[in-house]
VEXROTOR-859019 format. One record per residue: residue number from 1; x, z, y of N, C-alpha, C in turn. Coordinates in steps of 0.02 Angstrom, whole numbers, plus 50000, padded with zeros to 5 digits. Layout:
N
NUM|X|Z|Y|X|Z|Y|X|Z|Y
...
//
This chain:
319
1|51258|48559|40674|51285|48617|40638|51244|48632|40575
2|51163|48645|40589|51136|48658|40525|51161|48602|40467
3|51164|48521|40485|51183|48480|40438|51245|48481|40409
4|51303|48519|40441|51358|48553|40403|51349|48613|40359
5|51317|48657|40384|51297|48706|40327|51259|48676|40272
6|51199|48644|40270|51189|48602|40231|51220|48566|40155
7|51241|48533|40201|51325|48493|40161|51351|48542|40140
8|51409|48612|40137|51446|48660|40117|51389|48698|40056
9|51331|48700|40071|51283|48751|40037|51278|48710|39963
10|51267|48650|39971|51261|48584|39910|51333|48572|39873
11|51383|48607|39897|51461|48588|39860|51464|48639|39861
12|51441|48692|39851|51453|48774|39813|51421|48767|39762
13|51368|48702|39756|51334|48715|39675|51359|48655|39644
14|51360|48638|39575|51372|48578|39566|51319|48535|39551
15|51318|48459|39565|51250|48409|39556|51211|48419|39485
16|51249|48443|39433|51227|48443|39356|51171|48503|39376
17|51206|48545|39392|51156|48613|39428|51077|48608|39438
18|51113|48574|39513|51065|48573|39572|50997|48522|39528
19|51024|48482|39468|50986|48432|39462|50927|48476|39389
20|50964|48518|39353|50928|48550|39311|50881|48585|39332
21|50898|48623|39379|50866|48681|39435|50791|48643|39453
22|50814|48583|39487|50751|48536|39510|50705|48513|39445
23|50736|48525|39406|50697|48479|39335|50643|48556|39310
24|50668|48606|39318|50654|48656|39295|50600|48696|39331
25|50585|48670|39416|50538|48721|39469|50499|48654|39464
26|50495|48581|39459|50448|48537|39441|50395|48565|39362
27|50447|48568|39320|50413|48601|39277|50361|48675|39274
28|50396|48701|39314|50349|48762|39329|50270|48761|39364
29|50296|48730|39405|50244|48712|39488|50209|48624|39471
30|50234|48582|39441|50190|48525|39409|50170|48536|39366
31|50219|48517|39306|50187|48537|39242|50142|48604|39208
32|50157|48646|39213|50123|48712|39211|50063|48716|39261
33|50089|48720|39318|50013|48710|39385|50035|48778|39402
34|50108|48807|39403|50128|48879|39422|50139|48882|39540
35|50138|48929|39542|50140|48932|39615|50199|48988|39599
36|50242|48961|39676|50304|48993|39722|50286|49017|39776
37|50294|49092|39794|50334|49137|39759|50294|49146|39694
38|50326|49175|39654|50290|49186|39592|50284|49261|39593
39|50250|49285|39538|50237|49368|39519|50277|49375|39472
40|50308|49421|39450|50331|49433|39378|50275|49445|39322
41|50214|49449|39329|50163|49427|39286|50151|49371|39276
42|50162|49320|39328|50168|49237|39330|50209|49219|39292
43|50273|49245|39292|50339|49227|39256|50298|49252|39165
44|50280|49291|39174|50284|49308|39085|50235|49283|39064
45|50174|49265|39104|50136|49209|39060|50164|49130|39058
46|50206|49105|39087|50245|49051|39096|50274|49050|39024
47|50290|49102|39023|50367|49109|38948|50319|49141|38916
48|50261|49166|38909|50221|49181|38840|50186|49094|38820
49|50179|49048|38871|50140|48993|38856|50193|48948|38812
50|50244|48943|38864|50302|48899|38810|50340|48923|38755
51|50325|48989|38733|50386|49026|38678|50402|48979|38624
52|50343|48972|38596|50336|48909|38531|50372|48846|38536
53|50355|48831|38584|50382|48746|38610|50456|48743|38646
54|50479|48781|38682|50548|48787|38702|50580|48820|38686
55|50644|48795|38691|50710|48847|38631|50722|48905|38705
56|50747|48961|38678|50777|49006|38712|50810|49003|38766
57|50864|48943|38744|50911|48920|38802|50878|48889|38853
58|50839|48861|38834|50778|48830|38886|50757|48871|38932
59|50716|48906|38903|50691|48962|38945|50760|49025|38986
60|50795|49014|38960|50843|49027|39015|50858|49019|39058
61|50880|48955|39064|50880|48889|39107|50826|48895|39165
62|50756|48904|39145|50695|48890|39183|50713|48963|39217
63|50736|49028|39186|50716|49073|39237|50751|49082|39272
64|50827|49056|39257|50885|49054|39313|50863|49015|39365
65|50836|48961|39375|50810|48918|39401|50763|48952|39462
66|50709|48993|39422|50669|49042|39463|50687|49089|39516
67|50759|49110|39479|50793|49162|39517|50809|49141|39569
68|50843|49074|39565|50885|49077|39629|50839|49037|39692
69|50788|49007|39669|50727|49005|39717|50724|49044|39749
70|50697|49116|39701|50665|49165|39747|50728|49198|39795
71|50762|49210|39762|50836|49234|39817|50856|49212|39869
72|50862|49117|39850|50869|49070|39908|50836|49103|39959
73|50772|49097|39966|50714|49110|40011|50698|49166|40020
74|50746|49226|39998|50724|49286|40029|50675|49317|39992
75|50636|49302|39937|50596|49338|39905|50634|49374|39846
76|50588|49414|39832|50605|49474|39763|50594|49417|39690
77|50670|49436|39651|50674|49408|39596|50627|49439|39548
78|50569|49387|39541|50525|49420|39491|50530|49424|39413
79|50606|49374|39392|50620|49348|39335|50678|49417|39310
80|50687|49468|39354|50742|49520|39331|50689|49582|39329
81|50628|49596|39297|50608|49660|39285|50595|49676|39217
82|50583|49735|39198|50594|49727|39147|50529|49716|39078
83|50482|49707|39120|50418|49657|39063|50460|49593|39045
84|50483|49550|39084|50525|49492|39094|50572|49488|39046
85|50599|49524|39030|50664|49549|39011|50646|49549|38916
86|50588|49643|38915|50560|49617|38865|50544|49560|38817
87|50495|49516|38862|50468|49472|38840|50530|49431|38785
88|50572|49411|38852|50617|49377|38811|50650|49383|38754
89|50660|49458|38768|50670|49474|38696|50644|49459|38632
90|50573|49470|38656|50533|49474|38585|50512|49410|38566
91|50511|49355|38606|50531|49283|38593|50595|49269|38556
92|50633|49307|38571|50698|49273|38531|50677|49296|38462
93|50646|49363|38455|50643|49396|38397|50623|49347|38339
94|50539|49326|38378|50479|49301|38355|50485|49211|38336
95|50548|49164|38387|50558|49123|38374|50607|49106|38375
96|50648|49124|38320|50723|49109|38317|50738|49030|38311
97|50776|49011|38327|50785|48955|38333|50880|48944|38307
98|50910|48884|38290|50969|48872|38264|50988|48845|38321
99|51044|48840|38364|51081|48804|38400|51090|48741|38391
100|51062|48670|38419|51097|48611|38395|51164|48594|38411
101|51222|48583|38378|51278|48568|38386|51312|48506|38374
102|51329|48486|38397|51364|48393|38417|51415|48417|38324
103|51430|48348|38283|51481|48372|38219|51544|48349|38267
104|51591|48397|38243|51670|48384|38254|51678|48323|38275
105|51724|48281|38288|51751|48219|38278|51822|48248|38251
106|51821|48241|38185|51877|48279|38153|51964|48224|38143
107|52018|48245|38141|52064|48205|38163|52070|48113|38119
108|52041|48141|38062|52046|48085|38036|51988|48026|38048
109|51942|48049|38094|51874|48006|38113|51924|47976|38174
110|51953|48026|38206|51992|48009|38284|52050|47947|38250
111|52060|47963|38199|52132|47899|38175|52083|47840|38168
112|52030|47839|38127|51996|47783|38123|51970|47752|38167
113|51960|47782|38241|51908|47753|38283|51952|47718|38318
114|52026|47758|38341|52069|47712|38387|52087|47651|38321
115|52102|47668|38268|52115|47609|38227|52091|47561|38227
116|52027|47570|38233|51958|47500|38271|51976|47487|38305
117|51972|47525|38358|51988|47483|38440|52045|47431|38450
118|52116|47466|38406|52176|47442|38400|52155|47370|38380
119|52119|47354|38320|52119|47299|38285|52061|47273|38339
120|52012|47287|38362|51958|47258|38407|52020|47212|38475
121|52049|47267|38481|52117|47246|38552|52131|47170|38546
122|52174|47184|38466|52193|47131|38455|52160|47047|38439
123|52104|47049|38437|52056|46996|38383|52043|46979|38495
124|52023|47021|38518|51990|47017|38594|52052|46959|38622
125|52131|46992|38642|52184|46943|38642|52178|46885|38605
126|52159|46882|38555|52186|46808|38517|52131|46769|38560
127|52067|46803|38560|52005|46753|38581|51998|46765|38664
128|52061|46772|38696|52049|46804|38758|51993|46798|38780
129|51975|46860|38748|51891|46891|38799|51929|46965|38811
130|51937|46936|38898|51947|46980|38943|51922|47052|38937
131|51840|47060|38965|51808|47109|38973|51796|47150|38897
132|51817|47136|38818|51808|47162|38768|51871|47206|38753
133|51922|47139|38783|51982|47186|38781|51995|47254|38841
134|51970|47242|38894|51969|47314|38952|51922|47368|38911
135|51883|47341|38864|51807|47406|38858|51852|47458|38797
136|51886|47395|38760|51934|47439|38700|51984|47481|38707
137|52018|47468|38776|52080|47488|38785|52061|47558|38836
138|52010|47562|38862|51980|47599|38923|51952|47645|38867
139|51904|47619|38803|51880|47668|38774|51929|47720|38734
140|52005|47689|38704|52021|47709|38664|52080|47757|38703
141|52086|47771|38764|52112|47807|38828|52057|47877|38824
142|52003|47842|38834|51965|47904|38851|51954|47953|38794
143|51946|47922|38721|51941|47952|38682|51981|47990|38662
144|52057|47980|38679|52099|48010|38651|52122|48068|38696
145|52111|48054|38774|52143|48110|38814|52077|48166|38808
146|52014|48140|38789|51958|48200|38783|51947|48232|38714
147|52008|48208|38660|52002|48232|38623|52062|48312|38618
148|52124|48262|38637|52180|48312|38653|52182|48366|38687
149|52142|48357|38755|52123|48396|38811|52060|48429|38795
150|52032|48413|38748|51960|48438|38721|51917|48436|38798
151|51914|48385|38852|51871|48387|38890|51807|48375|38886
152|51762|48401|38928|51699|48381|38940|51695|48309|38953
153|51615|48288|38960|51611|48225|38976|51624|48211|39065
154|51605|48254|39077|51600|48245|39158|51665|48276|39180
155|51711|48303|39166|51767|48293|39178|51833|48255|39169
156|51796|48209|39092|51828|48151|39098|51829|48090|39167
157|51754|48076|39167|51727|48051|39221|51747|48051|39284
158|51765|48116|39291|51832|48112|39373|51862|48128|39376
159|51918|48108|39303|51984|48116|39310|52008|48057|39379
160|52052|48092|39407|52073|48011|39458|52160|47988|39439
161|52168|47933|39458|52252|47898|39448|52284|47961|39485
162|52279|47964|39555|52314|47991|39602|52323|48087|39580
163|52278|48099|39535|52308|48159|39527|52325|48168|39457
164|52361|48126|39411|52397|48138|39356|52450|48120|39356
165|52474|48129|39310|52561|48134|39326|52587|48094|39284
166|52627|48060|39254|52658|48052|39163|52729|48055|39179
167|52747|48099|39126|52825|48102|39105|52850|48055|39034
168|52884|48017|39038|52902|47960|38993|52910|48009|38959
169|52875|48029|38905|52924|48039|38828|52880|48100|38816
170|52862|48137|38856|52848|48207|38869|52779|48206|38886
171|52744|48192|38933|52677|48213|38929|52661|48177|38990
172|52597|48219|38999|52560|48208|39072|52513|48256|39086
173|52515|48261|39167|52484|48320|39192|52427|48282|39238
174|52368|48336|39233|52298|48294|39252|52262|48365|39286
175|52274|48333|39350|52237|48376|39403|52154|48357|39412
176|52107|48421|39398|52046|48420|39415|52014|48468|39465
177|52010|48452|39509|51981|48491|39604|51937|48545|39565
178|51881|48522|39549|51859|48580|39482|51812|48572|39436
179|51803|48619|39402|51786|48623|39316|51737|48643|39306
180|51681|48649|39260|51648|48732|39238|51674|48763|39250
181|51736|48774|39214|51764|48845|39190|51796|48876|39276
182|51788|48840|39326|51826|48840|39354|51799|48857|39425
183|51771|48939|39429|51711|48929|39457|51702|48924|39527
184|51762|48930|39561|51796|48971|39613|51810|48915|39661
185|51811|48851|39620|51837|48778|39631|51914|48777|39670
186|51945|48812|39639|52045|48816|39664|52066|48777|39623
187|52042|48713|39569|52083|48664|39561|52115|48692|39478
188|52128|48638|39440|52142|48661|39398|52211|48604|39362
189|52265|48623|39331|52318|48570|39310|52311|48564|39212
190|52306|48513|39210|52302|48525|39131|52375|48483|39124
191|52393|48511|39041|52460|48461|38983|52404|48428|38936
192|52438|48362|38939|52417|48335|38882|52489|48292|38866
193|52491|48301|38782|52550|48320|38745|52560|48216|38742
194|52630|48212|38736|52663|48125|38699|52674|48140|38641
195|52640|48112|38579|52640|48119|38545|52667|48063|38493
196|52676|48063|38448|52723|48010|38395|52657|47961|38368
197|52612|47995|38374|52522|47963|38337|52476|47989|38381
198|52427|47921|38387|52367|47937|38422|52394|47978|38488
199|52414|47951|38526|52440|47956|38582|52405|47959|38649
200|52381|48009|38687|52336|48002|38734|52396|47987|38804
201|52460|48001|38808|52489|47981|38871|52494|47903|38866
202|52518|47880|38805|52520|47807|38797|52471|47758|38785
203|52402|47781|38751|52326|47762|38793|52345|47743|38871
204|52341|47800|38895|52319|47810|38982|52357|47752|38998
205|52433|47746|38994|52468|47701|39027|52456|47609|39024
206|52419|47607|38954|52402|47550|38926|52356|47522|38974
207|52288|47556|38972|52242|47570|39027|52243|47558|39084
208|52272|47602|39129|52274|47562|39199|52338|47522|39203
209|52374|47504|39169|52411|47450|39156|52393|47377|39159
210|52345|47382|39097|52304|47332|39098|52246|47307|39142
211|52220|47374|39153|52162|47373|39209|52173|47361|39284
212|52257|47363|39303|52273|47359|39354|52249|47427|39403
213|52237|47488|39388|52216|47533|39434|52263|47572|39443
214|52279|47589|39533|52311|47625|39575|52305|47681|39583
215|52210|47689|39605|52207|47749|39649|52136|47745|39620
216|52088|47797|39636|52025|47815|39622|52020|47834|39536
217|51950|47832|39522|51930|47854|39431|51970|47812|39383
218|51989|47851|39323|52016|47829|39285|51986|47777|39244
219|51922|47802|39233|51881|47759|39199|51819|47754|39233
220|51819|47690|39216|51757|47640|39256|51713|47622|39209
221|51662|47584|39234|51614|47541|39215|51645|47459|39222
222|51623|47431|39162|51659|47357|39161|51601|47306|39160
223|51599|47261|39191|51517|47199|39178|51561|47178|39128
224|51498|47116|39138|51494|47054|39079|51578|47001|39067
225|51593|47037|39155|51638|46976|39171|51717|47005|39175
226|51704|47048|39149|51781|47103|39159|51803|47142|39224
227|51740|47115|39273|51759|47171|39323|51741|47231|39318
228|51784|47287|39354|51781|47351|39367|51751|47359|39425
229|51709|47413|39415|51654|47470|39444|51717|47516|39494
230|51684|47526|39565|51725|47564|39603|51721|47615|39571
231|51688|47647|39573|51659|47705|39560|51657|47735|39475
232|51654|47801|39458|51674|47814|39406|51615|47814|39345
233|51636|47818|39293|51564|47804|39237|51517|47880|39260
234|51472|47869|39248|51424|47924|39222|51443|47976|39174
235|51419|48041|39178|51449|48103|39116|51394|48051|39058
236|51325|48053|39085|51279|48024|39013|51310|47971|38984
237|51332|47919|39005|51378|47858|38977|51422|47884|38925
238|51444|47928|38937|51501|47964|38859|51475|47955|38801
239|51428|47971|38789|51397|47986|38720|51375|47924|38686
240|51350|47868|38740|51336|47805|38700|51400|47764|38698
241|51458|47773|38757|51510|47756|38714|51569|47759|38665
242|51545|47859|38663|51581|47850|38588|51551|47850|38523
243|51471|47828|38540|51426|47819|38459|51442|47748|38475
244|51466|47711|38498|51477|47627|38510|51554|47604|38461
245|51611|47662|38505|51658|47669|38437|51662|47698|38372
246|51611|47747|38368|51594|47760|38301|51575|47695|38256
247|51565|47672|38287|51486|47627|38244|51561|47568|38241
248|51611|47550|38294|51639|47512|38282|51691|47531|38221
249|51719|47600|38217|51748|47612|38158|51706|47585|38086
250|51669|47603|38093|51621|47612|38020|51586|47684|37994
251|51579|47711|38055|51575|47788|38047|51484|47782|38087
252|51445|47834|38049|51386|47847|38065|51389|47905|38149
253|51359|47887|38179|51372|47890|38242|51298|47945|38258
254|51257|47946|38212|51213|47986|38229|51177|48070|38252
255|51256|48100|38230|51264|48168|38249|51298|48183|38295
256|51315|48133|38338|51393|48149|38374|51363|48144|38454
257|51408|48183|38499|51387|48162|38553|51454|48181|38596
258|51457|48197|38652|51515|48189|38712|51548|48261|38697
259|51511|48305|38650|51555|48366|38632|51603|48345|38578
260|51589|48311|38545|51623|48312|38478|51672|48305|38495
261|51694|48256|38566|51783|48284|38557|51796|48350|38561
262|51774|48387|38601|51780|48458|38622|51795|48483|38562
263|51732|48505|38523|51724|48539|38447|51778|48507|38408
264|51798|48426|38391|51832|48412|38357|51913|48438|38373
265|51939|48435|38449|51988|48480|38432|51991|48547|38442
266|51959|48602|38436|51935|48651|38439|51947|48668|38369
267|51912|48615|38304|51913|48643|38232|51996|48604|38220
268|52025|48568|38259|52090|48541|38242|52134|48625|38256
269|52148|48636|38300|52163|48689|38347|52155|48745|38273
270|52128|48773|38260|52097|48825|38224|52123|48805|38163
271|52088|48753|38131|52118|48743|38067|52207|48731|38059
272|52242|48732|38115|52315|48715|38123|52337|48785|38132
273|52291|48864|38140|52358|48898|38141|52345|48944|38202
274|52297|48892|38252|52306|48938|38349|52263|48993|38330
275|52280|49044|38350|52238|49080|38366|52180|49102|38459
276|52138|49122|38423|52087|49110|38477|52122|49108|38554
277|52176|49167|38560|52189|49176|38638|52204|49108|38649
278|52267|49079|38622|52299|49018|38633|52260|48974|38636
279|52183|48955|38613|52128|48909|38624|52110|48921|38682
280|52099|48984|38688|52043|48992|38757|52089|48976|38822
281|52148|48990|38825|52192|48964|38895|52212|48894|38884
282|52225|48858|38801|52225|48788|38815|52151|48740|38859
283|52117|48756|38809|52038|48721|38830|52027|48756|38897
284|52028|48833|38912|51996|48835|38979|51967|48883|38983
285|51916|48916|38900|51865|48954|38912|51899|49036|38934
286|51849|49064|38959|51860|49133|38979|51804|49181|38945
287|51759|49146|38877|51724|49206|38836|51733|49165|38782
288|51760|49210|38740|51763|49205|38664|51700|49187|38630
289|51643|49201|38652|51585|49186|38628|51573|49105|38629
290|51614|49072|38684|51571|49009|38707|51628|48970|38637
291|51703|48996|38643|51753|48978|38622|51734|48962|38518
292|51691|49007|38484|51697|49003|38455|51624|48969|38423
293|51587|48951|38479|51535|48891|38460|51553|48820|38458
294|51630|48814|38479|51651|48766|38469|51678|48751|38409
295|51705|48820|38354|51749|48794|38300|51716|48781|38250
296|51742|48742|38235|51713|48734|38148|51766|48752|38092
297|51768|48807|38071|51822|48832|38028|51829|48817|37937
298|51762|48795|37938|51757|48734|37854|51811|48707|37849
299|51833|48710|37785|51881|48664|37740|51955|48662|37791
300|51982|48612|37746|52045|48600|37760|52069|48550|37800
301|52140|48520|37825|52149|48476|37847|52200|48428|37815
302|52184|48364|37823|52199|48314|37763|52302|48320|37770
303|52317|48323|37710|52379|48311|37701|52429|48276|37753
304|52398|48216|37745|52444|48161|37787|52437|48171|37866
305|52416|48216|37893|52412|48214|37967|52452|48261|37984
306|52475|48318|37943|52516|48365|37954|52578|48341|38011
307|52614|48274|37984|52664|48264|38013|52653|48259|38110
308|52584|48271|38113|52549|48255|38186|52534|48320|38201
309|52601|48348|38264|52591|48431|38282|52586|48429|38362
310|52554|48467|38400|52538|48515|38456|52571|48576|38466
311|52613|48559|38498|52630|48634|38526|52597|48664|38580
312|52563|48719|38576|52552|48725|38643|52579|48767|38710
313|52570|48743|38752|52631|48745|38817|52676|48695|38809
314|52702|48654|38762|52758|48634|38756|52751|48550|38740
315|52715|48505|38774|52698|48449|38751|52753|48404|38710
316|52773|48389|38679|52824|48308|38666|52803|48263|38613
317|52857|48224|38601|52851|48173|38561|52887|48188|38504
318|52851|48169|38455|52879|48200|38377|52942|48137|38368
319|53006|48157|38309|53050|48116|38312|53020|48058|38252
//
């Protein structure tokens, strides 16, 4: 019985969590040389020692971390009084810091990158190399449904066959058990639109088409030899494989990471017209605050893509 509670107590948090949390009371109790339970005088020389050296969000992180220690275990949260509280404040005051932010992947970077892949596809066929052609066709799937869907990396990661849907012409629906945003874990259904260009339903189908996949992760890990990985890629794997298609477009790959789809259609979204509500129930979010660290509302959007529209609620294929 205790090893069932156990088990239930570890799937109320999620592993990204549980794994920061651990990175964060090592840090306290190794690195520092701090002791549990702590004092709330413990806590504020902790965060008076690192103010300089760690960003804000950091130290967030570390005291949430603290909190739920001491709670776990029945002790008094020493990280909610209000010296604690203070402090932080006057750290933010004293060391302001800028947010680092992943750049857009803006629509016309997204035309160029599948445009690579497209032409990579093809050169892979002529010279049938198997496993170059699965990495192009798998990458240029993922890129496009995490751009449309503006997903995370780790919810790309377990998307599965068995819970998406596709409607020839019309779209596809992509069930995720749960999300961030999703805190409650009741499951969540997304649209992602058929589109006339850059097509994320007609990606997908290409994909396990080619890949031959039934049932389990959408996207895998591929060897040397073109086989597929049971099991699904890594969230960290995102980022080096879309600075891999960057770099294969011809595009500098050095600012970008597993958000930029997010942000990139976020500033697509925005610069087209949506207004915020209609973002925040497409993407997911439920604070305007998080919603609008995603946009990038600079400049314009290039002429020729116009003919490439989103409705939202209303997925199809342009004539």
């Amino acid at each position: 019985m205790s090893e069932d509670i156990e088990r239930y107590l570890r799937a109320s948090t999620r592993a990204n969590t549980r794994r920061s949390y651990q990175q964060a009371l090592d840090h306290y109790e190794v690195t520092y040389g701090g002791f549990l339970p702590a004092t709330s005088d413990a806590i504020v020389r902790y965060l008076v020692d690192h103010a300089s050296t760690l960003s804000s969000n950091t130290l967030k992180l570390r005291l949430a971390a603290l909190a739920q220690w001491h709670v776990s275990h029945g002790f008094p949260d020493p990280t909610k009084t209000p010296l604690v509280r203070q402090i932080v404040k006057g750290i933010r005051t004293l060391h302001p810091r800028q947010e680092k932010q992943a750049e857009p992947l803006l629509l016309r970077q997204l035309e160029q990158c599948v445009l690579g892949l497209e032409e990579a596809e093809g050169r892979a066929r002529a010279e049938n190399d198997w496993p170059r052609l699965l990495r192009c066709c798998r990458d240029r799937a993922l890129v496009l449904i995490g751009f449309w869907r503006a997903f995370r990396s780790d919810e790309l990661c377990r998307l599965r066959v068995e819970h998406i849907h596709v409607r020839a012409g019309e779209g596809m629906q992509l069930f995720l058990p749960w999300s961030k945003g999703d805190r409650d874990n009741h499951g969540q259904t997304f649209s992602a639109p058929a589109l006339a260009k850059l097509c994320p339903v007609q990606a997908y189908v290409d994909w396990i088409s080619l890949a031959g996949i039934a049932r389990g992760p959408v996207f895998r890990g591929i060897d040397r030899w073109g086989h597929l990985a049971e099991q699904g890629l890594h969230p960290n794997s995102v980022v080096t494989l879309l600075r891999g298609v960057l770099e294969l477009a011809g595009l500098s790959a050095e600012f970008y990471s597993s958000h930029s789809l997010r942000r990139g259609f976020a500033t697509w979204a925005t610069r087209s017209g949506w207004d915020l509500k209609t973002l925040m129930q497409y993407v997911g979010w439920s604070d305007g605050k998080s919603a609008l660290r995603y946009v990038d509302s600079m400049g314009g959007f290039p002429g020729q893509m116009r003919a490439l529209q989103l409705i939202p609620g209303r997925p199809e294929r342009l004539p």
